[in-house]
Backbone as CSV, one residue per row, in Angstrom:
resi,resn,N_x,N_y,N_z,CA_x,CA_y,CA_z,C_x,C_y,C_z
1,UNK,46.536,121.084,115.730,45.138,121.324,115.393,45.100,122.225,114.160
2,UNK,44.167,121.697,113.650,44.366,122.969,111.722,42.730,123.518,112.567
3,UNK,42.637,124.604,112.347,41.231,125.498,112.005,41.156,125.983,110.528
4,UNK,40.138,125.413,110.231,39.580,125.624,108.635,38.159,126.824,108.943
5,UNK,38.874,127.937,108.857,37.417,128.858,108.190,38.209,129.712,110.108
6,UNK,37.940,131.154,109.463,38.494,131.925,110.960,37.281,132.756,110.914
7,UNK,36.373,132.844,111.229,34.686,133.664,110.818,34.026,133.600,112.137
8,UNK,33.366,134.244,112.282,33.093,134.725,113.960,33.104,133.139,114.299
9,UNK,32.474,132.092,114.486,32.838,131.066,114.723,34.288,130.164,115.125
10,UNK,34.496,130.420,113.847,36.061,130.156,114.373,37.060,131.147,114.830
11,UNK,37.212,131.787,114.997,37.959,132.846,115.845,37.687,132.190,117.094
12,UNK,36.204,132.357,117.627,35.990,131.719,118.704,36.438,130.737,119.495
13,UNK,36.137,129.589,118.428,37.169,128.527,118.943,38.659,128.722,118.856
14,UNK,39.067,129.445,118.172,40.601,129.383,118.370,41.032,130.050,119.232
15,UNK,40.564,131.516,119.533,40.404,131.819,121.092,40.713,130.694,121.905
16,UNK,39.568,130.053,122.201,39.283,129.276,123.321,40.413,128.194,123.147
17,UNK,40.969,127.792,122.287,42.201,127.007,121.893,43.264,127.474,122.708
18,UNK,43.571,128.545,122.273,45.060,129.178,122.413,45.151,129.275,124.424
19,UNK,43.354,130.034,124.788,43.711,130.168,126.080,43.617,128.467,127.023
20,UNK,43.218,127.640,126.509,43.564,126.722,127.413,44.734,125.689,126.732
21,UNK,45.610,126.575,125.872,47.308,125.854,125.706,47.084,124.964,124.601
22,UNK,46.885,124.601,123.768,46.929,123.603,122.962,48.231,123.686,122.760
23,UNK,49.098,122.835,121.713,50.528,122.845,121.469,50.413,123.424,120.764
24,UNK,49.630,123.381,119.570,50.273,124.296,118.187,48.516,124.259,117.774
25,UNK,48.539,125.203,116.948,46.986,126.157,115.825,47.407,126.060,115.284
26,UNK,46.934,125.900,113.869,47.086,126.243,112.429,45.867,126.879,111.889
27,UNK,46.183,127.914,111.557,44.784,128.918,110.532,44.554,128.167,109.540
28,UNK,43.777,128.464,108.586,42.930,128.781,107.365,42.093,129.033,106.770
29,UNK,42.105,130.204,106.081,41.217,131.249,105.406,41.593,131.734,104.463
30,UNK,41.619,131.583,103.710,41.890,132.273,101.914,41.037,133.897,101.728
31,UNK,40.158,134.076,102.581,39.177,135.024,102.079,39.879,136.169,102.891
32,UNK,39.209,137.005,102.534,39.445,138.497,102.797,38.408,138.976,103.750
33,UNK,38.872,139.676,104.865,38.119,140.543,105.656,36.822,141.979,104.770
34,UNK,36.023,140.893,105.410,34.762,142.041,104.421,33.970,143.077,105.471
35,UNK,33.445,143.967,105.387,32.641,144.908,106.224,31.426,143.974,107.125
36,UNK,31.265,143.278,106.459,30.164,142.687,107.486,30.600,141.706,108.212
37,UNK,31.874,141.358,108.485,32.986,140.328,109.254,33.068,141.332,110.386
38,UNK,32.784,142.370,110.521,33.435,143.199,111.957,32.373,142.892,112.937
39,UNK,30.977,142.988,112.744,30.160,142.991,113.751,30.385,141.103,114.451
40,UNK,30.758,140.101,113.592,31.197,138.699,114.294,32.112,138.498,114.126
41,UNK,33.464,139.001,113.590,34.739,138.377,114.308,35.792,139.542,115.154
42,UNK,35.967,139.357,116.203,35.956,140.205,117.384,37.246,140.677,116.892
43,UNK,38.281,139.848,116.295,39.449,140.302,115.931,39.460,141.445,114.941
44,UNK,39.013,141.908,114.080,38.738,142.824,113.029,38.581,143.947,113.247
45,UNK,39.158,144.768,112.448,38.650,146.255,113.101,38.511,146.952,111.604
46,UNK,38.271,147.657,111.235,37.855,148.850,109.870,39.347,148.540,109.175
47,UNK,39.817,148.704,109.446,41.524,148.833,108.796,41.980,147.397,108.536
48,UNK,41.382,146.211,108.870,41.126,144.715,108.447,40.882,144.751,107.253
49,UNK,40.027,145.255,106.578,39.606,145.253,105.848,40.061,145.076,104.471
50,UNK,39.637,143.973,103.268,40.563,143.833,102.501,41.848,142.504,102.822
51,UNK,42.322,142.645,104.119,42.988,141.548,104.486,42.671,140.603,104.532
52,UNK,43.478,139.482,105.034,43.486,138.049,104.724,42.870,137.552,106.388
53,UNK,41.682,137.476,106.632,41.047,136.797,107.901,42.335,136.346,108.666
54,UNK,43.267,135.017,107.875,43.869,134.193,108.967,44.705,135.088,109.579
55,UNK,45.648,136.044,108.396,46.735,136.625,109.032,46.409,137.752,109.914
56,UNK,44.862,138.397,109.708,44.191,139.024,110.830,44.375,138.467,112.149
57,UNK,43.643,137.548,112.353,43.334,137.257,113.471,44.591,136.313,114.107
58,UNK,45.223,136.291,113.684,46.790,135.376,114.278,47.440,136.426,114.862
59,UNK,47.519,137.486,114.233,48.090,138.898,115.082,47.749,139.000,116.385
60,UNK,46.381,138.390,116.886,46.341,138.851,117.787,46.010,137.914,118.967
61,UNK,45.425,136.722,118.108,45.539,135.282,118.843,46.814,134.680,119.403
62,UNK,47.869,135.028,118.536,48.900,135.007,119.399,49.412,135.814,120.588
63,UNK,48.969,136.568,121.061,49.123,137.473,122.099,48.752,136.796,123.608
64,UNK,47.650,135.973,122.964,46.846,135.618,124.380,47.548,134.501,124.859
65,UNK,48.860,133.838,123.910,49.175,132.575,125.018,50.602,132.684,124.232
66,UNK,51.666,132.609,124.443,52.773,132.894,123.730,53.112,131.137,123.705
67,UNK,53.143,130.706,124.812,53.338,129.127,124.777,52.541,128.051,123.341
68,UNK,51.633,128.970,122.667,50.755,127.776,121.669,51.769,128.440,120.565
69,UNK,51.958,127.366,119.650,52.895,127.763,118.190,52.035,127.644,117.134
70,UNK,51.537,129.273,116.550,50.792,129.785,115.883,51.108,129.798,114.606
71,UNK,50.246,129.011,113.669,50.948,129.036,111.972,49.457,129.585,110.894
72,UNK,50.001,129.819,109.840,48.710,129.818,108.679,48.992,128.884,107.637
73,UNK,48.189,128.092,107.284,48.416,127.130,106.193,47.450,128.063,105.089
74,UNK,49.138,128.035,104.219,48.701,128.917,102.971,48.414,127.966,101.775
75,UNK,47.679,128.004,100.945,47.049,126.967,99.744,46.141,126.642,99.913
76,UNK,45.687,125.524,99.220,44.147,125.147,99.421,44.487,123.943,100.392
77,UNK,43.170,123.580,101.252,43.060,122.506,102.299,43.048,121.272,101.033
78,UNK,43.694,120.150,101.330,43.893,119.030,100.628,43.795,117.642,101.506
79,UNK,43.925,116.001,100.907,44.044,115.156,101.912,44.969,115.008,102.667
80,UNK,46.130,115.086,102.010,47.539,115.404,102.082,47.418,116.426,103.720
81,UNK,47.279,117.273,103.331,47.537,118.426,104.503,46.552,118.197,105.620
82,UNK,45.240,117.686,105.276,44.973,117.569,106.545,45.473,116.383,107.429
83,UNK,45.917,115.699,106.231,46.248,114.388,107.221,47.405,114.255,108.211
84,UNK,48.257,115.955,107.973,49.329,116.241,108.614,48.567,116.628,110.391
85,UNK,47.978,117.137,110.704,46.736,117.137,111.803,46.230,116.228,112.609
86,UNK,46.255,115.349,113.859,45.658,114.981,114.967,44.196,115.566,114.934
87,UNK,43.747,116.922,115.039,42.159,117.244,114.796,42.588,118.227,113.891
88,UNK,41.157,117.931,113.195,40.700,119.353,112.185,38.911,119.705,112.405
89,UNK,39.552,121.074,112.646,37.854,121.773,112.579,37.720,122.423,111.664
90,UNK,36.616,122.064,111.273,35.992,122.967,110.227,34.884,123.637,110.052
91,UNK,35.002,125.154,109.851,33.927,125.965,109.840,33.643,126.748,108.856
92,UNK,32.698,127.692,108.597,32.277,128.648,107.219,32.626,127.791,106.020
93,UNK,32.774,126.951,105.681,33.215,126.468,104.574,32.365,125.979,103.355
94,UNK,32.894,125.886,102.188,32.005,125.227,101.347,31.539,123.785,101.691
95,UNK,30.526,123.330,101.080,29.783,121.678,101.462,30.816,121.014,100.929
96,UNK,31.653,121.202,99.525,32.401,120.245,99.146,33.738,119.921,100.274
97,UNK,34.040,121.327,100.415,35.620,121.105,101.110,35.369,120.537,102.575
98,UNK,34.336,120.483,103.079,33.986,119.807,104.398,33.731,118.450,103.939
99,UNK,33.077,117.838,102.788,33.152,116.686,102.704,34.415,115.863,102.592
100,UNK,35.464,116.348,102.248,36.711,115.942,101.737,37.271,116.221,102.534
101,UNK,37.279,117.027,104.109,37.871,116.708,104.676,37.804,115.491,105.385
102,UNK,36.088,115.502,105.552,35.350,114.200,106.654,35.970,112.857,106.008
103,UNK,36.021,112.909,104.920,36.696,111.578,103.489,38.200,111.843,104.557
104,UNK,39.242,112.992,104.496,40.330,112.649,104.787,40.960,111.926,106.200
105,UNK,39.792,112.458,107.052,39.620,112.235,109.040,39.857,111.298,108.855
106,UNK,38.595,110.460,108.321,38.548,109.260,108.297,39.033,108.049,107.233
107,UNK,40.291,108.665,106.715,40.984,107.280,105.640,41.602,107.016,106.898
């Protein structure tokens, strides 16, 4: 499973991923933990800050199920890469990069 966008939203779901076992997560988030990311993504704390969302919240998403094999896909999301994926979710994202993924789901 790739998760595109880790933002109170997706954290969420990847939560909910990890605790009912999926085989493997894959992050992605390019952006940086900002001050107004703490009050919706539960993973974050003041000292987040500045950091990289995915590698935030993998710290600690991995904790909750040691059995799921936890990765970050570093670069930009492409057709190529998603097509490496069974599902992809996508959240917070720009309109373009969600269209191009929906283009990649479905070649």
């Amino acid at each position: 499973i790739l998760l595109i966008g880790v933002a109170g939203l997706g954290v969420e779901i990847a939560k909910d991923l990890a605790l009912a076992g999926v085989k493997s997560l894959t992050l992605h988030d390019p952006r940086e933990v900002r001050v107004d990311d703490l009050s919706a993504q539960f993973y974050c704390e003041e000292d987040s800050v500045g950091k990289n969302r995915a590698e935030v919240s993998l710290e600690r998403l991995s904790s909750l199920n040691r059995h799921v094999e936890m990765k970050i896909l570093e670069g930009p999301v492409n057709k190529t890469t998603v097509g490496e994926y069974s599902l992809v979710i996508c959240t917070d994202s720009p309109f373009g990069e969600c269209v191009m993924v929906n283009d990649a789901c479905r070649a």
